[in-house]
ZAMARGU-4260 file (C-alpha; in steps of 0.2 Angstrom, whole numbers, plus 5000, padded with zeros to 4 digits):
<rodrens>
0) 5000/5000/5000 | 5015/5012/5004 | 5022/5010/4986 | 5004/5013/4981 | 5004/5030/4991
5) 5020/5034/4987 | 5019/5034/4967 | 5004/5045/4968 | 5011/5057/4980 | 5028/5059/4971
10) 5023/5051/4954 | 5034/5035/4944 | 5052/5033/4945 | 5064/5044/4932 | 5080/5036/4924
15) 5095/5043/4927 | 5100/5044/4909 | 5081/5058/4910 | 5090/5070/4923 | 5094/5082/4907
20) 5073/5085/4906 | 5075/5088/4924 | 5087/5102/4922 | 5080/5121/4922 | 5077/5135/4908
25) 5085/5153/4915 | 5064/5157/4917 | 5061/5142/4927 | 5075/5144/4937 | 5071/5161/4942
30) 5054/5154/4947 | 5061/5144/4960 | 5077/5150/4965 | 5072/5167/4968 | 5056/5167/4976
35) 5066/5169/4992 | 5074/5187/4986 | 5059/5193/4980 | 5050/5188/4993 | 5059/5200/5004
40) 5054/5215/4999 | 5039/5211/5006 | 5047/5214/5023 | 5065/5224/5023 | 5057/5241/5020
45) 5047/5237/5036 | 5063/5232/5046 | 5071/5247/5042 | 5056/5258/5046 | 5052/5251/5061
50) 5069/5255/5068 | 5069/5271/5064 | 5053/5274/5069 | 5060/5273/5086 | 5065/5290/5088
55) 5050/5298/5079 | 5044/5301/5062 | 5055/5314/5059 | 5070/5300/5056 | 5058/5291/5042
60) 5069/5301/5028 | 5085/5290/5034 | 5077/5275/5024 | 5081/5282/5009 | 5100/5283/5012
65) 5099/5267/5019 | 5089/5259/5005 | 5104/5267/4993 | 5116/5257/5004 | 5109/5241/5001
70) 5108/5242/4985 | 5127/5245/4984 | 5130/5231/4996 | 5117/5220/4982 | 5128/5227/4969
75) 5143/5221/4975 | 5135/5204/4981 | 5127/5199/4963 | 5145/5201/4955 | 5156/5195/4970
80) 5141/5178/4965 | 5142/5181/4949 | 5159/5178/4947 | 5160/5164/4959 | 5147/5152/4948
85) 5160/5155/4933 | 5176/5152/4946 | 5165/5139/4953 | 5153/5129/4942 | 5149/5114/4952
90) 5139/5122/4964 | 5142/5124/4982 | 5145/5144/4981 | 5151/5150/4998 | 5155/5133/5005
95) 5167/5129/4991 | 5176/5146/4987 | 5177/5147/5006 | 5186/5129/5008 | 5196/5133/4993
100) 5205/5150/4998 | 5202/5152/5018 | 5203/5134/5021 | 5192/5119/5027 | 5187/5126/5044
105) 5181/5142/5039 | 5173/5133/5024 | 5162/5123/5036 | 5157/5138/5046 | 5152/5143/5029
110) 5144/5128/5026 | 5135/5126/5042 | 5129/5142/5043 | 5121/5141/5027 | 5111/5125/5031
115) 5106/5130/5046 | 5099/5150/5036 | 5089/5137/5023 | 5080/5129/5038 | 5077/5150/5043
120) 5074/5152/5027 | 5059/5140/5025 | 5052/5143/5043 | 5054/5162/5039 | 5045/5160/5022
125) 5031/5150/5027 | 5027/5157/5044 | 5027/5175/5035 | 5014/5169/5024 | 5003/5161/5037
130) 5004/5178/5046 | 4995/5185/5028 | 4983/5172/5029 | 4977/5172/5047 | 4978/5192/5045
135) 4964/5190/5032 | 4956/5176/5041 | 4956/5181/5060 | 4949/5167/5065 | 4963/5155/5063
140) 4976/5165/5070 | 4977/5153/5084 | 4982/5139/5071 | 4997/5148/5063 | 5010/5135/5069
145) 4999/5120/5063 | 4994/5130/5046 | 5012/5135/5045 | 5020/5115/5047 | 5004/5109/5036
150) 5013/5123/5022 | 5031/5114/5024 | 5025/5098/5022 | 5016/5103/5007 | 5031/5111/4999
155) 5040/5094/5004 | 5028/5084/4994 | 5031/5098/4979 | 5051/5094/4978 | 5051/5077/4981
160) 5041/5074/4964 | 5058/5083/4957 | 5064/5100/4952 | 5055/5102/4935 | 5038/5100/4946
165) 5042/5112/4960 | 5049/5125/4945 | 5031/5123/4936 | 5022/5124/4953 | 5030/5140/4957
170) 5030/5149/4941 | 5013/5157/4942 | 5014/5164/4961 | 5033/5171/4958 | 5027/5178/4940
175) 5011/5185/4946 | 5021/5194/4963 | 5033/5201/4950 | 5016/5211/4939 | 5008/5215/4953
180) 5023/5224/4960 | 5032/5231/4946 | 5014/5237/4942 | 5011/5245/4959 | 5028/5253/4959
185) 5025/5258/4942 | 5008/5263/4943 | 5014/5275/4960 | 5030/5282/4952 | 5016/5291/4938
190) 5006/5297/4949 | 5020/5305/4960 | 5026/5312/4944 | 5009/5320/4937 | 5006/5327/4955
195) 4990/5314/4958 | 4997/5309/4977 | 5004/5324/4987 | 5019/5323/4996 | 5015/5317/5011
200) 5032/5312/5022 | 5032/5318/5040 | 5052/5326/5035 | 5063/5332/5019 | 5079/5322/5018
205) 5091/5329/5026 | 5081/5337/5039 | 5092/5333/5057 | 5084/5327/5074 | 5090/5323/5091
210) 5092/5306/5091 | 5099/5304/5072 | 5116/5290/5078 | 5129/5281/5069 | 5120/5268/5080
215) 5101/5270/5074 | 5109/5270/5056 | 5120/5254/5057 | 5103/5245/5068 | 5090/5250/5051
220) 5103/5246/5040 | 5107/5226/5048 | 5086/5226/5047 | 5085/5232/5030 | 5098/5220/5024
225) 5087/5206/5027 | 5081/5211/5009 | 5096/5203/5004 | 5093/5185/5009 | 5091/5172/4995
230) 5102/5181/4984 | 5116/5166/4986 | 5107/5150/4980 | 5108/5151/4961 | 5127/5150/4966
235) 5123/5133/4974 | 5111/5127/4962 | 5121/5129/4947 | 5122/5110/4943 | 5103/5113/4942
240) 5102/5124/4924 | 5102/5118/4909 | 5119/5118/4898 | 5128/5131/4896 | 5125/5130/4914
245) 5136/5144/4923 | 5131/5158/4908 | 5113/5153/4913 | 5115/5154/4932 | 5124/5171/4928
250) 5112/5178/4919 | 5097/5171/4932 | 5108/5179/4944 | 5107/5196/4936 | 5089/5196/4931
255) 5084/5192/4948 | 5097/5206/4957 | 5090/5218/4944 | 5070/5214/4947 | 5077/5214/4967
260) 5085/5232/4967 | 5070/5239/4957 | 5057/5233/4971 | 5063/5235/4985 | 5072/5255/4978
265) 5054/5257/4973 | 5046/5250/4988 | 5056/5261/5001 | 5053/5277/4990 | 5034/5275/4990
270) 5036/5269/5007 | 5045/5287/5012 | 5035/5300/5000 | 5018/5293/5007 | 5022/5294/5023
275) 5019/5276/5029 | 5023/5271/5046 | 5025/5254/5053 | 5009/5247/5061 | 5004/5232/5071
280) 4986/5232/5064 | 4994/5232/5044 | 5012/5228/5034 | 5021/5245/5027 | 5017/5236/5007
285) 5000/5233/5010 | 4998/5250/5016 | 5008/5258/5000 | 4998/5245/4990 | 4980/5254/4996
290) 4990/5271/4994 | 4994/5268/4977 | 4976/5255/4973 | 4963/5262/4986 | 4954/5249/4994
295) 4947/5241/4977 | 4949/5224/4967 | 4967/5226/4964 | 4970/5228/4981 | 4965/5214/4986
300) 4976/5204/4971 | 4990/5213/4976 | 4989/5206/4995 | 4983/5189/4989 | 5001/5188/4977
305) 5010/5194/4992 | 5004/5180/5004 | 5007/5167/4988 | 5025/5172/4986 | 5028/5174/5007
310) 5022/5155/5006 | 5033/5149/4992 | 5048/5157/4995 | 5051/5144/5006 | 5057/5135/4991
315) 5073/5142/4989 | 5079/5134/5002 | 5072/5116/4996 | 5081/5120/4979 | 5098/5124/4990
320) 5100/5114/5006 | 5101/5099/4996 | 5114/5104/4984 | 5124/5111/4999 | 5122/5094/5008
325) 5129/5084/4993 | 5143/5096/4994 | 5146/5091/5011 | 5145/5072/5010 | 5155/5072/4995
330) 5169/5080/5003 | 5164/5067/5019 | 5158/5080/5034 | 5140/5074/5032 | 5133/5057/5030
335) 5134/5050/5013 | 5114/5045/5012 | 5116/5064/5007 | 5125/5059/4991 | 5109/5050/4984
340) 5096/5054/4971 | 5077/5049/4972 | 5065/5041/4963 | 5063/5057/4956 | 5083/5062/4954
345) 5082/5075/4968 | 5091/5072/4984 | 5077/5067/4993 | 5088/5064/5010 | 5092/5081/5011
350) 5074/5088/5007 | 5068/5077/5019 | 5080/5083/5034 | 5075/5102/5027 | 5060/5100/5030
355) 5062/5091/5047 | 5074/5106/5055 | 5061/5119/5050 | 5046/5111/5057 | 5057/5112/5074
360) 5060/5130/5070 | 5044/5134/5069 | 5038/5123/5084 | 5053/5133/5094 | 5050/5150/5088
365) 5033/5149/5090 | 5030/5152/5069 | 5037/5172/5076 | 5044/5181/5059 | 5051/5192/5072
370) 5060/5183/5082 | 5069/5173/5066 | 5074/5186/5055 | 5090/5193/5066 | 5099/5175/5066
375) 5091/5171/5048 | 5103/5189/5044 | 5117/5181/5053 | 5120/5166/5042 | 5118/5174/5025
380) 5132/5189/5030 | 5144/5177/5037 | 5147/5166/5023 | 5145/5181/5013 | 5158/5188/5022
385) 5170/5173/5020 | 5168/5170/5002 | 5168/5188/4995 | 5186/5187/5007 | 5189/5170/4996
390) 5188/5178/4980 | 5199/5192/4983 | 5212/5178/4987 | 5206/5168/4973 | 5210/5183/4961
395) 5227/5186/4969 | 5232/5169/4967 | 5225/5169/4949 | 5229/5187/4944 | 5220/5185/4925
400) 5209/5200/4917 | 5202/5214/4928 | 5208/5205/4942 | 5211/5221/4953 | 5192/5228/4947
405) 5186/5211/4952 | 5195/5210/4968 | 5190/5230/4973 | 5171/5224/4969 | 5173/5209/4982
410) 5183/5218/4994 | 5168/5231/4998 | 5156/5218/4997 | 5166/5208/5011 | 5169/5224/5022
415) 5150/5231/5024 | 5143/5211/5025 | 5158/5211/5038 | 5151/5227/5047 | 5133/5219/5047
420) 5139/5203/5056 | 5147/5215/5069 | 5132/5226/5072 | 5120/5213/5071 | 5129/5204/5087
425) 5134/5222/5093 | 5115/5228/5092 | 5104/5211/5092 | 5113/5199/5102 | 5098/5194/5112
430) 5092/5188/5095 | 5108/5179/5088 | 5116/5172/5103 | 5110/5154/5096 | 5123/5155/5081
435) 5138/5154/5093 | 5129/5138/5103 | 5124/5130/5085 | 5141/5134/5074 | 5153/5125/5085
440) 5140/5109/5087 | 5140/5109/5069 | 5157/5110/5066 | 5162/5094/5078 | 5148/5084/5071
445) 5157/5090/5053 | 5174/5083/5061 | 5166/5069/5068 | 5159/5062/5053 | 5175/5066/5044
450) 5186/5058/5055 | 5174/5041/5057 | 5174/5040/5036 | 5194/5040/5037 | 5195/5025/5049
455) 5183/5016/5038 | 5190/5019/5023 | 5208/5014/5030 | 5202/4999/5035 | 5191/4993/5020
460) 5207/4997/5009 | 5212/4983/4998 | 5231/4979/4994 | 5234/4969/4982 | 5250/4963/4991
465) 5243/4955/5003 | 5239/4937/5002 | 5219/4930/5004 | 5217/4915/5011 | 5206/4905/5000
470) 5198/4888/5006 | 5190/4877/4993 | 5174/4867/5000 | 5160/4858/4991 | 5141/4864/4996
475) 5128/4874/4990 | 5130/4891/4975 | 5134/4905/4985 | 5129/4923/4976 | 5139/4938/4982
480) 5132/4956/4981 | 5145/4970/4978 | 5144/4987/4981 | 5164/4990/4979 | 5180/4983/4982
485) 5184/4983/5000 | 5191/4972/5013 | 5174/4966/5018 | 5172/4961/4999 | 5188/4952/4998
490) 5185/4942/5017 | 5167/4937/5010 | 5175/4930/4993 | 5184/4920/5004 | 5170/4914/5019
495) 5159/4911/5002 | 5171/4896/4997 | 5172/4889/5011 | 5153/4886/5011 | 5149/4882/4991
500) 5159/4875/4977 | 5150/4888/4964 | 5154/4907/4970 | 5146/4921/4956 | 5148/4940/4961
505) 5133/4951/4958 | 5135/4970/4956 | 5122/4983/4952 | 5128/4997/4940 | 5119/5013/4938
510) 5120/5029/4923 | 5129/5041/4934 | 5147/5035/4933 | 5151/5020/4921 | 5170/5025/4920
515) 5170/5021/4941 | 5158/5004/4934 | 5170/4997/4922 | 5185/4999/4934 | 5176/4992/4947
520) 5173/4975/4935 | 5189/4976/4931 | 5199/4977/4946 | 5187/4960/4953 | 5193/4951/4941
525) 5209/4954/4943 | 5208/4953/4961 | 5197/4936/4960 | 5197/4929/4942 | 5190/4913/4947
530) 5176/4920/4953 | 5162/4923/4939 | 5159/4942/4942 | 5139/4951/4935 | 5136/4969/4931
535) 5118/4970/4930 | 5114/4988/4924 | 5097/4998/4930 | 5094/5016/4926 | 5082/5020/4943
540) 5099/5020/4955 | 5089/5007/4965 | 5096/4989/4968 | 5082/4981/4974 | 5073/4975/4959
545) 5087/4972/4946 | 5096/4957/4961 | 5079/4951/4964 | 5076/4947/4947 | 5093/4937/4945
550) 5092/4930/4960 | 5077/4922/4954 | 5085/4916/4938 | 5099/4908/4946 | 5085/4901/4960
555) 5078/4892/4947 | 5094/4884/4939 | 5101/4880/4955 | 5083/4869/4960 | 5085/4860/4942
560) 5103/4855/4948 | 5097/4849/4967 | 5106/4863/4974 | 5104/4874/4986 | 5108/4894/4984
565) 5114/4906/4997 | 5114/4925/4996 | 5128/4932/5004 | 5127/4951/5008 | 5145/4959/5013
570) 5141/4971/5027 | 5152/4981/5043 | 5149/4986/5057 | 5158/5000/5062 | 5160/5007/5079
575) 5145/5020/5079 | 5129/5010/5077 | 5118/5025/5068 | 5132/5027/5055 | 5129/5006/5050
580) 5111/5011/5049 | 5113/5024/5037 | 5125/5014/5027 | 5115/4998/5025 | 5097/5005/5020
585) 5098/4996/5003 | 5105/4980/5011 | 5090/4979/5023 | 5077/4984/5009 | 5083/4969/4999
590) 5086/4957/5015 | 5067/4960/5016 | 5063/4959/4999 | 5073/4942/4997 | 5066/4934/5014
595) 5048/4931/5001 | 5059/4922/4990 | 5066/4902/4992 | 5083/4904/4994 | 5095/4905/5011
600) 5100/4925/5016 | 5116/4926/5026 | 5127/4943/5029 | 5145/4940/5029 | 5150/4955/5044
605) 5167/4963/5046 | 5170/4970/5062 | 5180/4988/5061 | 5193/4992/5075 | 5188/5005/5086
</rodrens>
């Protein structure tokens, strides 16, 4: 029934060979990577605003400065990212730059800071847009943190049916957020200019006040920044676009930082020459958006396609996080179940634990916007910090065309992100605190996974020097299943003669590499060439059905022969009991599978040193 459930909830299996139809155009991606960016328009004028409103009304002409600043420091962020997807095409943006000029420690906190801002990100995202909806609906207010887990989980089932789907999903809100907007600000910018809408803001720039502080500046600035989160995840996605894929994700990249800049420049000017004050009864845009509108039909639109985006920003994160964890398990500082692809050639693992880590964001926080966006801040600016600091080492080291432009662009990009992370502990510590509790947990679980993987794979190491023992008794066909050559292979070789005459290897190949399949085949036989060695290939990265199948075959020539046959599945165990778990979940699926079929299951164990 669960397989049942399962393919109409995600839909059939895809081949691997079909991950080029899963890859995305420069519109779709901008769909679904940068609904997160754009989405926060919808609440950085308001942070900035709000802190300036502080000390009176008088200080509300400080946002325009403010906004100006911002938009240098998303200036100089879209080309420090722009040129680390063409420095950097395989994905991993601030974690790899990071790892590759400042080092692997700093690369981690990189790393970790980042996964730990897509889990904000989606609890952010989503509880943001079940504060729109229960502010329409009242009523329900006192369900926002169910409404808000029931949104995540809903976005979860989007993404595990594959990144093409989620792309399509998201397409209409993103599309429909971006008219509405552009025609608000648009639409408000005329009016100003043909003298319809008065001018209405409580000060003229420049007008001085008592409590004007490089303080209150450098507080509305770290708020306002929050506009900028999101900006980073076409950098890690870029393995996601279709061919050529950097010039795409470049050019995605720019069309979103363009869209961006124009919003939230508009946003903040409406914002300041209507005179709009922060409220607890209404949000700063919907005020503008009745400014500009009135209180009629497009109104309404306007607020509906605000609430839609809020919801599905959420996405970014869901396109990123499991990008970022491949990254990572690759590189061995996060479990390799991170490494594979679903049924539906997404990392279903890392989805998953996404979705996982924000529902308990959401259940600690409370689903409080408030409360999350001052750490969400934190782990964009660090690693933008570290890997605009990495470029202008990258540059150095390189030195080719416009390298000292390049470097300049990167360097005031990493000073004011810099400044931001030091006023946002400075000014918000109450609210960022966490980040010095979480960053060093993260980095010894990183360690610890990375040191366990090293003693695993020193002592699964085959050398060819060394002699196997080989025993020769008569019994029953004995069928190996190989996943690699290791120690634990090369010991079950040899405890699979000395309980059958007739010993036959059986490995499953998949699409993704067949360079590492064919080496694989051909170091066997070299290491055991009397033992009959089978690549059965599948294309669903799933080992299951392909061994079921040729165990039947052989079943059924070993009963015609009055013999019996024994699967033999190689396993260790090393010293941390969850890590065997994680390592073995195809080995169990198929211990389960083959316990309905007529033949004898053992598991030849190896036992790793502590």
């Amino acid at each position: 029934m669960w397989r049942y459930l399962k393919r109409l909830l995600i839909g059939k299996p895809l081949k691997t060979l079909d991950e080029g139809s899963q890859h995305l155009s420069r519109g779709k991606a901008l769909a679904l990577l940068s609904s997160d960016a754009l989405s926060s328009v919808a609440y950085g004028t308001e942070q900035i605003t709000t802190a300036l409103i502080a000390v009176g009304s008088v200080a509300l002409w400080l946002q325009i400065p403010i906004a100006l600043l911002v938009l240098v420091l998303l200036g100089a962020i879209t080309l420090s990212y722009r040129q680390i997807i063409h420095a950097y095409p395989s994905g991993g943006g601030a974690y790899l730059v990071t790892s590759k000029n400042w080092g692997q420690t700093p690369g981690l906190v990189a790393g970790g800071s980042l996964l730990v801002d897509y889990m904000l990100t989606v609890a952010v995202s989503v509880t943001s847009g079940t504060a729109a909806i229960t502010s329409a609906i009242p009523g329900i207010h006192k369900y926002s943190v169910p409404i808000a887990v029931l949104l995540v989980l809903l976005l979860t089932g989007i993404n595990l049916r594959g990144v093409r789907e989620s792309a399509s999903f998201l397409t209409v809100p993103v599309y429909a957020f971006i008219l509405m907007m552009t025609g608000m600000i648009a639409y408000g910018l005329y009016n100003i200019a043909t003298g319809h809408v008065d001018f209405q803001a409580p000060s003229a720039v420049g007008t001085s006040f008592s409590g004007l502080s490089l303080v209150l500046v450098m507080r509305a600035f770290s708020s306002g920044s929050s506009s900028l989160t999101g900006v980073e995840a076409i950098s890690n996605a870029v393995p996601n676009f279709k061919e050529p894929k950097a010039k795409n994700a470049a050019k995605t990249l720019v069309m979103m930082a363009i869209i961006l800049a124009f919003f939230f420049g508009g946003v903040t000017f409406l914002s300041y020459w209507l005179g709009i004050r922060p409220s607890s009864e209404e949000t700063v845009l919907a005020q503008i958006a009745e400014g500009v509108f009135g209180h009629g039909m497009l109104y309404y639109i306007f607020q509906v396609s605000t609430a839609a985006i809020l919801a599905v920003a959420a996405n970014t994160g869901f396109s990123a996080f499991p990008q970022l964890a491949f990254n990572l398990a690759k590189d061995k500082f996060m479990p390799h179940i991170y490494l594979d692809k679903g049924d539906r050639l997404g990392y279903s693992n890392g989805i998953i634990s996404l979705a996982l880590g924000s529902i308990v964001l959401i259940m600690i926080f409370h689903g409080s916007t408030e409360a999350l966006i001052p750490l969400y801040a934190v782990g964009v600016f660090v690693p933008f910090t570290l890997s605009q600091s990495g470029m202008i080492i990258h540059w150095w080291r390189e030195r080719e065309g416009h390298w000292i432009t390049k470097a300049v662009i990167n360097f005031v990009g990493a000073a004011i992100s810099a400044v931001l992370v030091l006023t946002l502990f400075a000014l918000r510590f109450d609210n960022v605190w966490p980040y010095l509790v979480i960053m060093p947990v993260l980095l010894y679980v990183f360690f610890t996974i990375r040191g366990h993987y090293r003693k695993i794979g020193k002592q699964l190491r085959v050398l060819s020097k060394e002699p196997i023992k080989r025993h020769h008794y008569d019994g029953a066909d004995v069928l190996i299943l190989v996943s690699n050559l290791t120690k634990v292979t090369a010991e079950a070789v040899d405890y699979a003669k000395s309980i059958g005459d007739n010993v036959m290897a059986l490995h499953v190949s998949f699409d993704s590499n067949p360079e590492r399949e064919q080496r694989l085949s051909n170091e066997f036989k070299r290491e055991f060439p009397d033992v009959r060695y089978v690549d059965v290939h599948t294309s669903y990265r799933s080992i299951t059905v392909p061994a079921l199948r040729f165990v039947d075959e052989i079943s059924r020539g070993s009963k015609e022969r009055n013999r019996s046959l024994t699967v033999l599945i190689p396993q260790f165990i090393p010293h941390a009991s969850w890590q065997n778990a994680l390592h073995n979940q195809n080995s169990l699926r198929l211990k389960a599978a083959l316990a309905t079929r007529d033949v004898t299951v053992a598991t030849y164990y190896f036992h790793l040193a502590e």
